[in-house]
Backbone bond lengths (Angstrom), bond angles and torsions (degrees), N, CA, C in turn:
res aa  C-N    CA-C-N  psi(-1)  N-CA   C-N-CA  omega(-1)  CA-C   N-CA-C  phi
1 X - - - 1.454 - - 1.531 108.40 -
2 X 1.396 113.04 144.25 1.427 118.25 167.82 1.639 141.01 -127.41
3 X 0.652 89.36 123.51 2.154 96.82 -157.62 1.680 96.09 -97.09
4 X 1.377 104.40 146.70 1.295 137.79 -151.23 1.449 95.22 -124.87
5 X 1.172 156.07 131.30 1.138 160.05 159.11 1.568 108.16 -152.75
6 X 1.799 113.57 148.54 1.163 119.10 159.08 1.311 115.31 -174.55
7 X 1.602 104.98 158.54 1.326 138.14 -157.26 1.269 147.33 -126.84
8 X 1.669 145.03 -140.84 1.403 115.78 150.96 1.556 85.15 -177.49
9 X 1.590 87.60 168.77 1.450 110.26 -173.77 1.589 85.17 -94.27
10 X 1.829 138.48 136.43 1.256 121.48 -178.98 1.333 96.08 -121.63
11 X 1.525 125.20 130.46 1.416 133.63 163.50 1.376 110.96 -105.00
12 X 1.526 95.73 169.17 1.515 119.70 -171.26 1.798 110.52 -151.60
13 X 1.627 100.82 164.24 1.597 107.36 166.01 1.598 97.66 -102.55
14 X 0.931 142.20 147.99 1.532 139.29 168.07 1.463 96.88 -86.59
15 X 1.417 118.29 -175.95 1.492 119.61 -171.26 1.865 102.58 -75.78
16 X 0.929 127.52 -24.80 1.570 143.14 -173.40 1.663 106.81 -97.33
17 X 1.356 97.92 18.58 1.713 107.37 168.18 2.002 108.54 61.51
18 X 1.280 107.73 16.84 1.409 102.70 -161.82 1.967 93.52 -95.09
19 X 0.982 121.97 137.18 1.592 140.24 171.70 1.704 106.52 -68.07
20 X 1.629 92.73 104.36 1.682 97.35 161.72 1.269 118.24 -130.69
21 X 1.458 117.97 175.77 1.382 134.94 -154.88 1.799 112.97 -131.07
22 X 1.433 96.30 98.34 1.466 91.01 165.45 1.312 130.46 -30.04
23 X 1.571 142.58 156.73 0.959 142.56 150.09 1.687 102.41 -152.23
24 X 1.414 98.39 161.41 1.537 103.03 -176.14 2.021 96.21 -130.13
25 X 1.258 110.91 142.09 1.679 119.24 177.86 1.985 81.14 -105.28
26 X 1.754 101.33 120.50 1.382 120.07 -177.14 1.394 107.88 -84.57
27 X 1.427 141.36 -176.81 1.502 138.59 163.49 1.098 104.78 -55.52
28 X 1.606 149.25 -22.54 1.057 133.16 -133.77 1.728 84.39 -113.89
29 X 1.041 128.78 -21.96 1.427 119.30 -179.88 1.963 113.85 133.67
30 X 2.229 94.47 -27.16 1.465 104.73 -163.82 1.843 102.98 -92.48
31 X 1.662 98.06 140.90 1.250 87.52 158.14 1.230 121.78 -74.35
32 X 2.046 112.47 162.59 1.505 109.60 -170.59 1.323 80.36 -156.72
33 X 1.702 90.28 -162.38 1.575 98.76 175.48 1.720 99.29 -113.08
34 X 1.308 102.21 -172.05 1.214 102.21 179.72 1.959 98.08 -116.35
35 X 2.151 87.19 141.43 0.961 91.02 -175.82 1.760 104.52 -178.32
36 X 1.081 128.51 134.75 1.717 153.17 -151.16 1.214 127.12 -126.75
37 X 1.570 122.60 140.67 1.496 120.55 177.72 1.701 117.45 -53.62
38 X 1.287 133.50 154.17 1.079 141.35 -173.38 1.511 88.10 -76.70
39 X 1.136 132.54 149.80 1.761 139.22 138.36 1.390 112.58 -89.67
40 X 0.991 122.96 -156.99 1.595 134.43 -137.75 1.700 101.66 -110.83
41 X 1.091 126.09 106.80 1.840 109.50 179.60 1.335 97.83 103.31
42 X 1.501 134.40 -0.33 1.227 112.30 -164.83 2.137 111.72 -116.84
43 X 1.042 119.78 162.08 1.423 113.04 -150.32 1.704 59.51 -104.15
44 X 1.861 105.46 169.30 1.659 113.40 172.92 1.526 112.15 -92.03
45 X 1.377 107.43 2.28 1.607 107.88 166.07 1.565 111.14 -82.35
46 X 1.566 115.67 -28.97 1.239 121.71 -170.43 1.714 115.44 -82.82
47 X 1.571 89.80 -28.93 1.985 102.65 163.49 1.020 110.00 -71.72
48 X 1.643 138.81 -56.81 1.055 130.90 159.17 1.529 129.90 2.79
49 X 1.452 100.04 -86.08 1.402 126.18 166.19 1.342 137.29 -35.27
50 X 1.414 97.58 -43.37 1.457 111.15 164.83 1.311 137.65 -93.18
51 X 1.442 93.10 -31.47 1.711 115.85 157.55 1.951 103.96 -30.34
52 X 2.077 98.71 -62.24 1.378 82.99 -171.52 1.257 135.38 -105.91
53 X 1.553 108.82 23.27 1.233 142.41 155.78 1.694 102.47 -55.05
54 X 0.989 121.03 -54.28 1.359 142.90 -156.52 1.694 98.29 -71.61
55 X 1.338 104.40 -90.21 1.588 109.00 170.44 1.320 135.99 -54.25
56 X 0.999 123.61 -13.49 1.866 149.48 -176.43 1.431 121.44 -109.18
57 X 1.228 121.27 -57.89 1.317 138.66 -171.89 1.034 126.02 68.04
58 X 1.550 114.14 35.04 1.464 135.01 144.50 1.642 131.08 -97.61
59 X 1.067 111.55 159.68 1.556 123.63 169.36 1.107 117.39 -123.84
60 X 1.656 96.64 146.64 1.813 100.49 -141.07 1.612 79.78 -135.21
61 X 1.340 107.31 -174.47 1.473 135.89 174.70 1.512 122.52 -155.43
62 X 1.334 116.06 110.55 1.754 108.55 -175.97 1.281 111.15 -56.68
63 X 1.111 104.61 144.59 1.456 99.68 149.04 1.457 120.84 -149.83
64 X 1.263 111.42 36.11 1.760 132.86 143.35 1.850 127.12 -171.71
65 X 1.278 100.38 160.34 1.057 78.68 153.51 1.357 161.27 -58.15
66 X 0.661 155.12 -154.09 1.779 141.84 113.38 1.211 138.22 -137.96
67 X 1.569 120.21 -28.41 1.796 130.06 169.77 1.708 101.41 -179.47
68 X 1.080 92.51 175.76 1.772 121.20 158.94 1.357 123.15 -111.72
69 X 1.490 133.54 117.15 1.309 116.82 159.83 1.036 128.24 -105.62
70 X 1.360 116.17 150.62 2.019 120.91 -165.08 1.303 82.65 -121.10
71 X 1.312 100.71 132.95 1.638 128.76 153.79 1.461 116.34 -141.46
72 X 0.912 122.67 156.91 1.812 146.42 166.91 1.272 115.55 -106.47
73 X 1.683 109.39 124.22 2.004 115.26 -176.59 1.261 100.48 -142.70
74 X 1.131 132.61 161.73 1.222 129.04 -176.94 1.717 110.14 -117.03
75 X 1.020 128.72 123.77 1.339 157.97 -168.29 1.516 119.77 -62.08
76 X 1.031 134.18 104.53 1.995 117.66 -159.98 1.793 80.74 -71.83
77 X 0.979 149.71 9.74 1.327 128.10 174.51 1.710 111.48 -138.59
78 X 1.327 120.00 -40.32 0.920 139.95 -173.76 1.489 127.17 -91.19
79 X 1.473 107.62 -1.38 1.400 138.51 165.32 1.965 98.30 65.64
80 X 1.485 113.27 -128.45 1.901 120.33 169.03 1.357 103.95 -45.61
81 X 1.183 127.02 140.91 1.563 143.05 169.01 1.522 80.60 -133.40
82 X 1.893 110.88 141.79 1.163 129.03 153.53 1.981 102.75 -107.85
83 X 1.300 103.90 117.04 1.321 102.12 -163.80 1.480 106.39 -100.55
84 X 0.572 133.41 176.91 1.908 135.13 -166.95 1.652 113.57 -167.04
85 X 1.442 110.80 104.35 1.696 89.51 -175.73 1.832 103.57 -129.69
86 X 1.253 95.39 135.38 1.787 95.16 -175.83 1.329 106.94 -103.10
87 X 1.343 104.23 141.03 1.262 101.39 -161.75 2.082 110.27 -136.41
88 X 1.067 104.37 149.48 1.759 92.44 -157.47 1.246 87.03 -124.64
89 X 1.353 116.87 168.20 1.812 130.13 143.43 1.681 114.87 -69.18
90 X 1.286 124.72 160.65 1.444 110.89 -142.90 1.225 86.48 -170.13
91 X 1.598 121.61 98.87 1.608 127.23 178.81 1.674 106.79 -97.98
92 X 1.580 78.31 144.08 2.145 83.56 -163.00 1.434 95.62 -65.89
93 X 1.155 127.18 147.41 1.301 121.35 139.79 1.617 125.99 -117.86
94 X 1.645 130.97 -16.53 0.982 101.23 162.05 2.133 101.78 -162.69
95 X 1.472 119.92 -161.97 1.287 79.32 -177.44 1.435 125.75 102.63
96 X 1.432 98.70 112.92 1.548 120.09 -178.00 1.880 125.54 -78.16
97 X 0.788 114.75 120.03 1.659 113.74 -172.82 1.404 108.85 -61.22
98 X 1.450 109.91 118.61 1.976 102.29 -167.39 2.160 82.40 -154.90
99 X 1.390 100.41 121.95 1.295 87.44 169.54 1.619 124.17 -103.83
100 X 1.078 117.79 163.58 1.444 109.52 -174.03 1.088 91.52 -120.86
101 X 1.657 89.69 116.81 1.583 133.77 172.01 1.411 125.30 -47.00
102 X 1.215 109.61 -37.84 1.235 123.75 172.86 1.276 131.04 -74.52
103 X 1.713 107.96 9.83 1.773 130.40 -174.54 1.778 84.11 -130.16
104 X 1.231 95.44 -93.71 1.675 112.61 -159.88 1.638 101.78 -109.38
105 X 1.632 100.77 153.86 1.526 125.50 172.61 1.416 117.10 -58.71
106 X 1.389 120.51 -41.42 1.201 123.03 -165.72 1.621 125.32 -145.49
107 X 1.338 138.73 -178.04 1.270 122.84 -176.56 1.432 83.45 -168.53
108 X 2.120 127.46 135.82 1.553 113.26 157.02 1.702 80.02 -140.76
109 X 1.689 80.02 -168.30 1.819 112.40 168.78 1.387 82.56 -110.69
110 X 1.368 106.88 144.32 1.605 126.88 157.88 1.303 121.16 -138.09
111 X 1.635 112.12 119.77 1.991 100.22 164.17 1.476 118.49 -44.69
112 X 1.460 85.45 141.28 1.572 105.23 -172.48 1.589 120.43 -30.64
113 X 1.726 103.82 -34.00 1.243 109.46 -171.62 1.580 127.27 -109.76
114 X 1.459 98.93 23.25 1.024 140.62 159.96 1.507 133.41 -86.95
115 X 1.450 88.60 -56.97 1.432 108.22 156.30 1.413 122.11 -47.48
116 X 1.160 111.80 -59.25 1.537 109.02 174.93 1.284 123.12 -93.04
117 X 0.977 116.47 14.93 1.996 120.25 153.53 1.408 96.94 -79.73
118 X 1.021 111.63 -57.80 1.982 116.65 -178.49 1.252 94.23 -56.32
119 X 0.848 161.29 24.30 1.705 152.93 171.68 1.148 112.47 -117.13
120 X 1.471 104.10 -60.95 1.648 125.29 166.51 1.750 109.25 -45.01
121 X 1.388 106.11 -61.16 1.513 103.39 -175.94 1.568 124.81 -81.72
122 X 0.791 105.14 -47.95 1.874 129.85 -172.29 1.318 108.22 -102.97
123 X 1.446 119.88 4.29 1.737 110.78 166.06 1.403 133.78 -101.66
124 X 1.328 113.85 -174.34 1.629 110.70 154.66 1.721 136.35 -81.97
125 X 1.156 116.63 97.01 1.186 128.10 -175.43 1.524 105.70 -2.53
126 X 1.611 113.15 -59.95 1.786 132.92 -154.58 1.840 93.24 -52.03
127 X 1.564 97.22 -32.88 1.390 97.58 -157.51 1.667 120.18 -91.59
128 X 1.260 108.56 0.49 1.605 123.46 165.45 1.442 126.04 -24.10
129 X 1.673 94.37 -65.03 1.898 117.19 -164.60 1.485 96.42 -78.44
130 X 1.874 120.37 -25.05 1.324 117.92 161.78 1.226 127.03 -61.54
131 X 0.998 135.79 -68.99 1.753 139.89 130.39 1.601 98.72 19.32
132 X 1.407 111.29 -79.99 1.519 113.23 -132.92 1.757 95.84 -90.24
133 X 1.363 101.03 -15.14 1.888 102.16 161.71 1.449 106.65 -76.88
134 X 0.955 125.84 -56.37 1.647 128.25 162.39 1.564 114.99 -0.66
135 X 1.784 90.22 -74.53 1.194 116.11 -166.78 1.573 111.48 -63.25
136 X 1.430 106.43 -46.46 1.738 114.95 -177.38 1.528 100.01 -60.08
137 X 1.659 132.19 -46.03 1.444 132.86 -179.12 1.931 94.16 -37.77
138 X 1.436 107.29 -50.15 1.621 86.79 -137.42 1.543 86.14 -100.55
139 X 1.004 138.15 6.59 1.450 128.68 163.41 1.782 104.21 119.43
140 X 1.081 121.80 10.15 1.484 133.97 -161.14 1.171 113.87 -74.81
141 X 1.356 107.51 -5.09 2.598 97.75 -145.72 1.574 78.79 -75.85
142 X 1.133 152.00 29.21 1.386 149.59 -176.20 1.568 94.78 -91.38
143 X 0.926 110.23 -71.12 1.616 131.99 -169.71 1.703 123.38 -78.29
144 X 1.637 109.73 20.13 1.311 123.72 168.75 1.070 114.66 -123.89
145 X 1.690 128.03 155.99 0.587 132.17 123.82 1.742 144.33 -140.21
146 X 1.326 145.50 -166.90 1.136 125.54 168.13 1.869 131.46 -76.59
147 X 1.307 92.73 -29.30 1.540 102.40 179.41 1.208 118.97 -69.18
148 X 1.285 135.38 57.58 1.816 123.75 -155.50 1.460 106.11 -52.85
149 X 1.221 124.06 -33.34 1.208 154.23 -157.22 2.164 102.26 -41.50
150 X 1.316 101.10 -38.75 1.416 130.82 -168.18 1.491 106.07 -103.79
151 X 0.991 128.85 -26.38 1.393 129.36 172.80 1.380 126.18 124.14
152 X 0.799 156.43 -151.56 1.805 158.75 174.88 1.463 102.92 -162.91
């Protein structure tokens, strides 16, 4: 079986013009991004969108791509899932941060270099090389690095 999901990395200006980075804390404890199965009729830019409409309670606007990730999970019913999730850059446009509880624990804004310590430490591995395209889109590779170990 194969599952369709997608999502986005979501940025912002804060009121002090400073560049932040969505993140969402999932049921499982890890931060991630936010991001949802495709439904029926829908393009994966348009799941995207709503995906983080849905979990966030913002509205966003792409304005690139960024990757695909493939993973494999196993299904309490459906046994192997080959999972596939596309995932874009995602400029805020408007919209109060409210998470829905009924997906994920949590929802913030984080500095960039914040953001990616929480990735590094508290994330999903798959989602790293996503991150660090993210980061190269918006001018960031300044403010990463791999060693979290040392600091950001």
């Amino acid at each position: 079986m194969i599952e369709v999901s997608a999502g986005g990395v979501v940025f912002r200006q804060d009121e002090q013009g400073r560049l932040q980075i969505q993140m969402i804390l999932d049921r499982y404890g890890k931060m991630t991004l936010a991001k949802g199965k495709m439904e029926a009729g829908e393009t994966v830019e348009q799941t995207a969108l709503r995906e983080i409409q849905e979990e966030t309670g913002v509205v966003g606007e792409i304005s690139d791509k960024l990757t695909v990730v493939r993973y494999e999970y196993v299904h309490n019913v459906y046994g192997n899932v080959d999972k596939e999730v596309h995932y874009f850059l995602v400029q805020f446009k408007h919209g109060d941060l409210q998470a829905q509880v009924e997906e994920i624990d949590g929802v913030v804004w984080l500095a960039p270099a914040e953001a990616w310590q929480r990735q590094w430490t508290q994330g999903y591995e798959n989602n790293n090389d996503l991150m660090r395209a993210a980061f190269e889109k918006l001018g960031l590779l300044h403010v990463i690095r791999d060693d979290t170990s040392t600091g950001v």
